[in-house]
C-alpha positions in Angstrom: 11.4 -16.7 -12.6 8.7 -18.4 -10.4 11.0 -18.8 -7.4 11.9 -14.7 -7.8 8.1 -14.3 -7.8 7.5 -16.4 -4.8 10.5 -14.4 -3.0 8.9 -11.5 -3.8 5.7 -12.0 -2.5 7.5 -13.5 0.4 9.1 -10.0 1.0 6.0 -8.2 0.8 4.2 -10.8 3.4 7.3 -9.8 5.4 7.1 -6.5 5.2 3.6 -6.3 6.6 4.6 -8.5 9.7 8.1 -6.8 10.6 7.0 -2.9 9.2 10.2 -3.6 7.8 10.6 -2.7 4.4 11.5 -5.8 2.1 9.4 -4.7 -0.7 7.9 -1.8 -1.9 5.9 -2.6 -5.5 4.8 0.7 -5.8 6.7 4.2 -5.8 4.9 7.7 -6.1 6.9 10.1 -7.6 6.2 13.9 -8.2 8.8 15.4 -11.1 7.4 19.0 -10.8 5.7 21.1 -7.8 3.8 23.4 -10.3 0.6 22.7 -11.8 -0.7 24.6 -15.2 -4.6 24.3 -13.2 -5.9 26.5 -10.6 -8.5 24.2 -9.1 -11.0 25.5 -6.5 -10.1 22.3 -4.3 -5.9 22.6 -4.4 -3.4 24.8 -3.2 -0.5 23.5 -5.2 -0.7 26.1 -8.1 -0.2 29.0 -5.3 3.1 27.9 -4.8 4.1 27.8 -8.4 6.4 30.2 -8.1 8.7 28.9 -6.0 9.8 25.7 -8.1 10.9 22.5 -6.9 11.6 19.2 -9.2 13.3 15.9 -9.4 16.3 15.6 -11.7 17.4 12.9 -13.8 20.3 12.8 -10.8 17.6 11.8 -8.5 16.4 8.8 -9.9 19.4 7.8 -10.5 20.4 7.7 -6.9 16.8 5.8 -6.4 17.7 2.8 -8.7 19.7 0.9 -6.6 16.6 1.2 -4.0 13.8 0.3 -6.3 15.8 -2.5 -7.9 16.5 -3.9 -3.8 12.9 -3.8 -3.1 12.1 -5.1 -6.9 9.9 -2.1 -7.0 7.2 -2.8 -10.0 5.2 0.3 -10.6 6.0 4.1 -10.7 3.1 6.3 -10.1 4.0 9.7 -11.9 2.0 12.5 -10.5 2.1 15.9 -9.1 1.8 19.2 -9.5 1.2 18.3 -13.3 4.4 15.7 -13.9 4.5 16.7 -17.8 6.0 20.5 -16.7 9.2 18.7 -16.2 11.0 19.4 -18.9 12.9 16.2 -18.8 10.3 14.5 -17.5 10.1 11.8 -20.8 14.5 11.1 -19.8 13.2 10.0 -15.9 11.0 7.8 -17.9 13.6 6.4 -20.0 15.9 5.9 -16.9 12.7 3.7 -15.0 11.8 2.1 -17.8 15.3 0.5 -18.4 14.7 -1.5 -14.6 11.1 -2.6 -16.0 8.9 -0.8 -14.3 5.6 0.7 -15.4 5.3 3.7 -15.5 1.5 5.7 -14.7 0.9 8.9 -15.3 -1.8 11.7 -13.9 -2.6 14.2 -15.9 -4.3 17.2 -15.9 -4.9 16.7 -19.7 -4.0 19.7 -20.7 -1.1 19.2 -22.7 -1.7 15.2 -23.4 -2.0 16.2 -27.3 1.3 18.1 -27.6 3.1 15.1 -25.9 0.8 12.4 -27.3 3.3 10.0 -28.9 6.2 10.7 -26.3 3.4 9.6 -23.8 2.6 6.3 -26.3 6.6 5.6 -26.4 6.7 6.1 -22.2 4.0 5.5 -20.5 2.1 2.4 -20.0 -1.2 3.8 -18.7 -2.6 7.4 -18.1 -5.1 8.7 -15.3 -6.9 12.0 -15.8 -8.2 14.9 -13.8 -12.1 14.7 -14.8 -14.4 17.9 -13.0 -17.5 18.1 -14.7 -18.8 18.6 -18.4 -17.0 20.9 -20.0 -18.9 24.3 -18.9 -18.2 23.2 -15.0 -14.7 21.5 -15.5 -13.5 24.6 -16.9 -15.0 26.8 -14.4 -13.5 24.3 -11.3 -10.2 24.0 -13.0 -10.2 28.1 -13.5 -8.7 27.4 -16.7 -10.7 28.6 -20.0 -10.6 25.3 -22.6 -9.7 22.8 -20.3 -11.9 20.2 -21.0 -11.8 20.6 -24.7 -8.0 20.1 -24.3 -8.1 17.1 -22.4 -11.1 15.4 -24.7 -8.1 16.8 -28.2 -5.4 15.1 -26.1 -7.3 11.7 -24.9 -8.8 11.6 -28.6 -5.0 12.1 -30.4 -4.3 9.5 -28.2 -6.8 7.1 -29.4 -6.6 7.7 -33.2 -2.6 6.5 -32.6 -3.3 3.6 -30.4 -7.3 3.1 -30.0 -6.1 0.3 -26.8 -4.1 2.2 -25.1 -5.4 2.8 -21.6 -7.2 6.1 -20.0 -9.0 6.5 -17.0 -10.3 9.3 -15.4 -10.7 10.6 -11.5 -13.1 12.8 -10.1 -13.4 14.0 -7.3 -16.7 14.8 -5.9 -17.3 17.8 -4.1 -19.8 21.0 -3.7 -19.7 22.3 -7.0 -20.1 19.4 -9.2 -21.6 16.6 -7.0 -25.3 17.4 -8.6 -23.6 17.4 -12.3 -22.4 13.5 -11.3 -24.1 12.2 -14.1 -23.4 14.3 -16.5 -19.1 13.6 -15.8 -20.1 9.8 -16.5 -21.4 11.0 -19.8 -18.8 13.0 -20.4 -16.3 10.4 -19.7 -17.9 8.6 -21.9 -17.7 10.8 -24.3 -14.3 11.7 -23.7 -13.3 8.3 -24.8 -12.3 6.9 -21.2 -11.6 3.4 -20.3 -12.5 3.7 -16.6 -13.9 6.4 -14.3 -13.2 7.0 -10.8 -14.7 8.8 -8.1 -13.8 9.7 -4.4 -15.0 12.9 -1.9 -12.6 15.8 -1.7 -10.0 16.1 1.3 -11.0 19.5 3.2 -9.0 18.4 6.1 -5.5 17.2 5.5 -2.0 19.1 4.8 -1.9 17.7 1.8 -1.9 19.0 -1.8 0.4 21.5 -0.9 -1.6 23.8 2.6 1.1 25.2 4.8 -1.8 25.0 7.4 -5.5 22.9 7.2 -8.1 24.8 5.5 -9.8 26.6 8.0 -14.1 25.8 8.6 -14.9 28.9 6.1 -12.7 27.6 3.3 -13.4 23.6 4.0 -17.4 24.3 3.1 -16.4 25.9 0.1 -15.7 22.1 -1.0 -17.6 20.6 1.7 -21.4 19.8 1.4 -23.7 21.6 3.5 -25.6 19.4 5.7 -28.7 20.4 3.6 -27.4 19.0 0.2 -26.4 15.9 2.0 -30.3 14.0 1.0 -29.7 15.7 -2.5 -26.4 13.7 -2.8 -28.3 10.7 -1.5 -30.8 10.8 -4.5 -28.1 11.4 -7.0 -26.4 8.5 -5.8 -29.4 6.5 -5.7 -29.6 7.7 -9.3 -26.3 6.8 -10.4 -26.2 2.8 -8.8 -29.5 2.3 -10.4 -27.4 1.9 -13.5 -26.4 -1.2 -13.1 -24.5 -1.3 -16.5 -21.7 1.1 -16.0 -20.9 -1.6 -12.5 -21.1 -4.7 -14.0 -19.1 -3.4 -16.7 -16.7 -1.9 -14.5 -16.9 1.5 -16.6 -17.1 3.4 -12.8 -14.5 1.6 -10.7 -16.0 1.4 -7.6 -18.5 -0.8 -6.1 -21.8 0.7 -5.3 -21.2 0.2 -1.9 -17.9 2.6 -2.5 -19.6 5.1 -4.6 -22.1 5.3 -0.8 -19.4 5.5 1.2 -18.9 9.2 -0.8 -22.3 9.9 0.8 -21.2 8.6 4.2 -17.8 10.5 4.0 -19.7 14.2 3.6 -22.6 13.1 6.1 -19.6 11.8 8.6 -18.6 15.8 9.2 -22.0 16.5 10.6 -22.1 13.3 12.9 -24.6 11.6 10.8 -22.4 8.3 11.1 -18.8 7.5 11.0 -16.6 8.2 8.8 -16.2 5.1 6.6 -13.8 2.3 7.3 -11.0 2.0 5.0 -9.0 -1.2 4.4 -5.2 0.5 3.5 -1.4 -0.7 3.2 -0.2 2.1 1.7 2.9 2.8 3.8 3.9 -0.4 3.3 3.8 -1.3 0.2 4.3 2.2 -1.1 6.1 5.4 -1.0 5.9 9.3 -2.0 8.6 11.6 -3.5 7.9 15.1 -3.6 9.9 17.4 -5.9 11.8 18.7 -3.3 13.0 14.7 -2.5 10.8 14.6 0.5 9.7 11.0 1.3 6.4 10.4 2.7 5.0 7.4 3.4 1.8 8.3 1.6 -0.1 11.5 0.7 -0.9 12.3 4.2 1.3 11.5 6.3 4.7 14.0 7.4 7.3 13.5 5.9 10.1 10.9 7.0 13.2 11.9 4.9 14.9 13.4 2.1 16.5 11.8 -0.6 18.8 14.8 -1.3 20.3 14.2 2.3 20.2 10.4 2.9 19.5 6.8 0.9 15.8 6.1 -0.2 16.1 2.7 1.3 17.8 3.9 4.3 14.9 6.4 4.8 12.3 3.9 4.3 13.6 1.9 6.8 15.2 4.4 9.8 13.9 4.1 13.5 11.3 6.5 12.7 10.0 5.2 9.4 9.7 1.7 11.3 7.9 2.8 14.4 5.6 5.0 12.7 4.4 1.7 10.5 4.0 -0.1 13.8 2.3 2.5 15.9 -0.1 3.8 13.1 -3.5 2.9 13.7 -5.4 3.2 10.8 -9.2 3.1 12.9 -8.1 5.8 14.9 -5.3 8.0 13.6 -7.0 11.0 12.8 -5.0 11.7 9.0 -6.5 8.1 8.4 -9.8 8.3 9.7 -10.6 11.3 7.4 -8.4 10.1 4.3 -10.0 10.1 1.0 -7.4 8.0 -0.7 -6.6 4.6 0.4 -4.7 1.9 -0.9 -4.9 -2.1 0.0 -2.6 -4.2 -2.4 -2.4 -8.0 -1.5 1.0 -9.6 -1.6 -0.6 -12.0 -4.1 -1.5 -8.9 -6.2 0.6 -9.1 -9.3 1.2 -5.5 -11.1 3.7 -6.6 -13.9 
């Protein structure tokens, strides 16, 4: 076992020296395109007409990839992944390669699935908006938080240890009720919080085209809020408690960097430096079986038409790794997501 580990971590030192694929720990997978939220700050329930998911066939034809590249971790999100109906079978099939399985959630359905979700799943992330007047109002759906707080609490009274963290994301409409989500979450009965600014800029989350300026400062905070912000923040790190005990995930220096994002659009300063790996140690599926190398980024492939692995590692894949300058692509430079795993780190 400890010379397979030390391959592996070989691999993935490897991998970031070649852009070469040799191993990819984590795998993103989206089993449905709809969502059963209409949030103020995502497009993909306007498409939800026009379904699109991944079939038990499809992961099937991924094992032989994930098991080459001793994948560890499968990231299930979406669209909300629990609208697959056979959405517990994928997890059977992953979990039989041991792999962990995460799931995000909008929490609306966590109490109906509750124990499949125990049985399946190792750890849960949710969708967290506001308290529950404003999350309602921002996920447009009537009960919402009330749903999520049943589902997370069903949850607990089966298995009070089992993990649940929350993500917000931090935008014009609920950036002044910050502290009241941390309460909430707290409430809630959540493990962990999150909290990172909302992407106005991108493709992703299913736009055909960017949002245009009128619809990005819907989300986006005007230049006036931006010292408003400042003091909330100020507010929030002054509670050294929920840091030290890692209840809010990021550092203080992180949770400014939310502040720094916003006040980056009016050219107050740059936009912050983030340390990422993501497309290499990582990989998207969309429902349709598009393969991205993260959120952001175009797409590179389809699984429906050629080999995951093959995909990952085609001339195209492999000289996009190597050309993509994270300081000045212009996806990267505005990204609001990023993710830096060390081949050391261990996610068994």
């Amino acid at each position: 076992m400890a010379a397979q580990t030390l391959y592996h971590i070989y691999k993935r030192y490897r991998t970031l020296q070649t852009s070469r694929i040799y191993a990819l720990p984590i795998v993103i997978l989206m089993p449905h395109s709809a969502c059963n939220c209409r949030c103020v700050m995502c497009d993909i329930w306007k498409d939800n007409k026009n379904l699109k998911q991944l079939t038990e066939q499809d992961i099937n034809g991924l094992l032989a990839a994930l098991r080459k590249f001793e994948t560890k971790q499968v990231v299930m999100s979406g669209g909300e992944a629990l609208l697959n109906v056979n959405f517990f079978q994928l997890c059977r099939i992953l979990k039989k390669q041991h792999i962990t399985i995460t799931l995000l959630s909008t929490g609306l359905s966590l109490e109906k699935n509750a124990l499949q979700i125990l049985e399946h799943v190792d750890d849960l992330i949710v969708s967290l908006d506001g308290d529950q007047p404003l999350h309602d109002a921002i996920r447009n759906i009537p009960g919402a938080f009330n749903k999520l707080k049943s589902g997370v609490e069903y949850i607990r009274s089966v298995d009070p240890n089992y993990r649940i963290t929350a993500r917000t994301v931090i935008q014009r409409l609920n950036f002044r009720n910050w502290p009241a989500i941390i309460n909430a979450a707290k409430e809630i009965g959540i493990n962990q919080v999150s909290f990172l600014p909302a992407d106005v800029s991108s493709h992703a989350f299913n736009r055909q085209t960017a949002w245009s300026e009128p619809k990005q400062h819907e989300i986006l905070l005007s230049k006036n809020e931006l010292a408003e912000l400042q003091e909330i923040i100020n507010q929030i790190i002054a509670n050294k408690a929920d840091f030290t005990s890692r209840f809010i995930a990021e550092s203080p220096a992180k949770i400014r960097d939310i502040y720094h994002y916003y006040a980056a659009f009016y050219g107050l300063n740059a936009f912050p430096f983030k340390k990422c790996n993501a497309p290499w140690v990582s990989a998207v599926i969309e429902a349709d079986g598009s393969v991205r190398p993260c959120f952001f980024h175009e797409a590179i492939g389809n699984i429906r038409d050629n080999e995951f692995a093959d995909i990952l590692n085609s001339k195209e894949a492999i000289d996009f790794r190597k050309s993509l300058n994270m300081s000045t692509n212009a996806t990267c430079v505005k990204c609001v997501c990023s993710l830096s795993l060390s081949p050391l780190t261990n996610l068994n």
